[in-house]
Backbone as a chain_set.jsonl record, in Angstrom:
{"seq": "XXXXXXXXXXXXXXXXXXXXXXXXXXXXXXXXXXXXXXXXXXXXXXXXXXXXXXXXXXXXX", "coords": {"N": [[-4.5, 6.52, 17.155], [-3.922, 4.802, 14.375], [-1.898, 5.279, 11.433], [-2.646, 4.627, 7.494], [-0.64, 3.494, 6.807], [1.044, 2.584, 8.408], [-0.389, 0.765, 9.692], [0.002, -1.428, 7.985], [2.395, -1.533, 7.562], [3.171, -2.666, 10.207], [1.213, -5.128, 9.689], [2.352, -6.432, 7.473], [5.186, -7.001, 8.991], [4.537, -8.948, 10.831], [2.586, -10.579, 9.325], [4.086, -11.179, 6.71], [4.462, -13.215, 4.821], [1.763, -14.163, 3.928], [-1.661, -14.196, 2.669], [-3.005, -11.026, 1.55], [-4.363, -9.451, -0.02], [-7.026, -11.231, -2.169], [-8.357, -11.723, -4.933], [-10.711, -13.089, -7.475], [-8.802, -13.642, -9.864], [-6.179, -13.404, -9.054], [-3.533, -13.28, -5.837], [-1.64, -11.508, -3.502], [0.625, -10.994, -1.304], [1.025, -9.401, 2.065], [3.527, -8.718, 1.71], [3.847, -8.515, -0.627], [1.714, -6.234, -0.691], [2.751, -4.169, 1.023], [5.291, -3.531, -0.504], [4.466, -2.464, -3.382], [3.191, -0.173, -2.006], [4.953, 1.675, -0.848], [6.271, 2.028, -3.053], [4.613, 3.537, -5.152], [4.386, 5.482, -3.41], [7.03, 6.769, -3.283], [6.998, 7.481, -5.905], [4.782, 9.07, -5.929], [6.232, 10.52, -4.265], [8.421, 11.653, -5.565], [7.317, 13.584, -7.577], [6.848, 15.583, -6.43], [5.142, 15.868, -4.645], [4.216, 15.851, -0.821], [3.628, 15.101, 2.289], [1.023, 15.059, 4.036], [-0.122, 16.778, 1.422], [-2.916, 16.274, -0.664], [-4.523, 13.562, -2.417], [-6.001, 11.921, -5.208], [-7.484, 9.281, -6.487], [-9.111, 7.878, -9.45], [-11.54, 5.454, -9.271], [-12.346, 2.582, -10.823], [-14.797, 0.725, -12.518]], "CA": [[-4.966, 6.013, 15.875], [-2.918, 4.778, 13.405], [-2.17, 5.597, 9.603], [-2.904, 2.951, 6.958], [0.75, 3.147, 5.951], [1.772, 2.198, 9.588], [-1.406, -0.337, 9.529], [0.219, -2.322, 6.949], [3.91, -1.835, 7.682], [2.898, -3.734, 11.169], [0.807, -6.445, 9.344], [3.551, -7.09, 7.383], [6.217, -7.809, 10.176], [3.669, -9.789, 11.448], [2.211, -11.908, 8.451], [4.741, -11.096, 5.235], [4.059, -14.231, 3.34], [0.346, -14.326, 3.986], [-2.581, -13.667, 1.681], [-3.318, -9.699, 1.988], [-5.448, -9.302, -1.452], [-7.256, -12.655, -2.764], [-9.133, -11.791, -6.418], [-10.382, -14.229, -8.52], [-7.291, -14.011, -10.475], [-4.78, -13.081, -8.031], [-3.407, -13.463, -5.213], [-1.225, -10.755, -3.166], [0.971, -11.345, 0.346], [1.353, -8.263, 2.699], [4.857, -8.311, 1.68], [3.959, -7.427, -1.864], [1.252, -4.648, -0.898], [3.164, -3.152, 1.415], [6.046, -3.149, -1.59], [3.707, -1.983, -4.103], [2.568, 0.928, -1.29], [5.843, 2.061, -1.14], [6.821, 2.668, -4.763], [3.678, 4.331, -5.042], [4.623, 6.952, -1.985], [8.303, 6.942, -3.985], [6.542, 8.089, -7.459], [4.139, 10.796, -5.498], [7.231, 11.576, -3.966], [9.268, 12.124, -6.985], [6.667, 13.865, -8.562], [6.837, 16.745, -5.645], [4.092, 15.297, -3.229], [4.435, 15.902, 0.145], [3.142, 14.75, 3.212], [-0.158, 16.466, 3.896], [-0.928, 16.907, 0.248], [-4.067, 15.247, -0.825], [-4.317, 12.904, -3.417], [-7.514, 11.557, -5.42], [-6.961, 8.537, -7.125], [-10.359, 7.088, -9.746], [-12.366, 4.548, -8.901], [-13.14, 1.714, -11.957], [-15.655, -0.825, -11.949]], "C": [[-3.764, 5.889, 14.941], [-3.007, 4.596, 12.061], [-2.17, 4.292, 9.025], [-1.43, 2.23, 6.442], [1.362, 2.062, 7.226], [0.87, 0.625, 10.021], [-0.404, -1.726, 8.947], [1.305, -2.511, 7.278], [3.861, -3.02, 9.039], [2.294, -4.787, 10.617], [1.801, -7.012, 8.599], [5.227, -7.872, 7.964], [6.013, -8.812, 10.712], [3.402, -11.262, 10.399], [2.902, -11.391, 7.098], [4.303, -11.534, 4.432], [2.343, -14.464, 3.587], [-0.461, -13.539, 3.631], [-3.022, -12.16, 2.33], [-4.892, -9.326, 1.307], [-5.845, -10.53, -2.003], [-8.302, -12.025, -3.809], [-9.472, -12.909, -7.076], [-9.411, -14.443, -9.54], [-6.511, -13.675, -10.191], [-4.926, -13.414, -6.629], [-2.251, -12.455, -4.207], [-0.633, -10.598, -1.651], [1.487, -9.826, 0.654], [2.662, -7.915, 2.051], [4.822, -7.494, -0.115], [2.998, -6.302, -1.742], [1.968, -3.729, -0.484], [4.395, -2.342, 0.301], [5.3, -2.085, -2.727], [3.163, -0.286, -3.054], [4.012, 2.078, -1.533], [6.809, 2.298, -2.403], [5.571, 3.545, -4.851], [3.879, 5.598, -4.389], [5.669, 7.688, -2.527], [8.17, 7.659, -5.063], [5.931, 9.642, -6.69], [5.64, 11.537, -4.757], [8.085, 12.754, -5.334], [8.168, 13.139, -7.667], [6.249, 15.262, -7.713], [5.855, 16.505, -4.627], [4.88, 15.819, -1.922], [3.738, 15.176, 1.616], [2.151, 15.766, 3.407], [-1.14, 17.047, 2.518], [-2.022, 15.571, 0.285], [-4.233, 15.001, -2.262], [-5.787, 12.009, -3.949], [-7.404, 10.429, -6.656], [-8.787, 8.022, -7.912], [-10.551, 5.842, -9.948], [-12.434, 3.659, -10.174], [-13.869, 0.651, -11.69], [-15.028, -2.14, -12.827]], "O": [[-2.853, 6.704, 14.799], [-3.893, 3.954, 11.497], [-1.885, 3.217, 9.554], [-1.143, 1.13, 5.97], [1.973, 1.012, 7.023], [1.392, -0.366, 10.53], [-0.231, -2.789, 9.542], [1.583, -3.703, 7.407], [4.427, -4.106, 8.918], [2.85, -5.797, 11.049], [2.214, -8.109, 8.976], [5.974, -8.763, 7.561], [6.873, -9.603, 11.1], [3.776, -12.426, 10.541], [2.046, -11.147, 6.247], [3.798, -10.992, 3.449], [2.022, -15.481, 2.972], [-0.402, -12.352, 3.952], [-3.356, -12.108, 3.513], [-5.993, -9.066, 1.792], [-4.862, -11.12, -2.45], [-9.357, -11.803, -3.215], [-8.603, -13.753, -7.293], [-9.301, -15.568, -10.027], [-5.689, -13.471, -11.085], [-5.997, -13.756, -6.127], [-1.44, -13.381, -4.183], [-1.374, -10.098, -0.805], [2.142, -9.144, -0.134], [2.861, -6.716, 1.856], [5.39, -6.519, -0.607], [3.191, -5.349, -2.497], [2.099, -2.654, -1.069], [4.524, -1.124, 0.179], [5.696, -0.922, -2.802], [2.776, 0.663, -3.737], [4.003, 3.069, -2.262], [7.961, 2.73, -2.435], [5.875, 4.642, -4.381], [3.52, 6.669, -4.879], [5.647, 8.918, -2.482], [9.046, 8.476, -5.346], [6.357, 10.793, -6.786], [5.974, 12.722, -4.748], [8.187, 13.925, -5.699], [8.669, 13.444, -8.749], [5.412, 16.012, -8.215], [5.965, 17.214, -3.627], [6.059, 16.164, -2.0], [3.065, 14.296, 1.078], [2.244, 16.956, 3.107], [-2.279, 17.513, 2.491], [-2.034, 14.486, 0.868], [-4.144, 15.848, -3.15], [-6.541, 11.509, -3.113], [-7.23, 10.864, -7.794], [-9.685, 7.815, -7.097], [-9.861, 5.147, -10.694], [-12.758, 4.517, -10.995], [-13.663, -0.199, -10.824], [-15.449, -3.278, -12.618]]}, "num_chains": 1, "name": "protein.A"}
């Protein structure tokens, strides 16, 4: 089984420039989630995170 980080890092090798996220007012190619994933991982890092810690991010409608 594989993690969603590793999910994505392969769809991106695969399809970079191709639609990941489509919103009615956006638009989002693997290459920028996986970017966006990775600053994200970079901040919990910085911020003492670890691997294994669990993280609970809220929901908005």
């Amino acid at each position: 089984m594989y993690s969603l980080a590793t999910v994505l890092a392969l769809s991106t090798g695969a399809f970079a420039e191709r639609d990941a996220i489509v919103t009615v007012d956006s638009r989002l190619t693997y290459r920028q989630v996986n970017g966006d994933a990775d600053r994200f991982a970079n901040l919990l890092a910085s911020k003492g995170l670890r691997p294994g810690d669990e993280v609970a991010l809220p929901i908005s409608a």
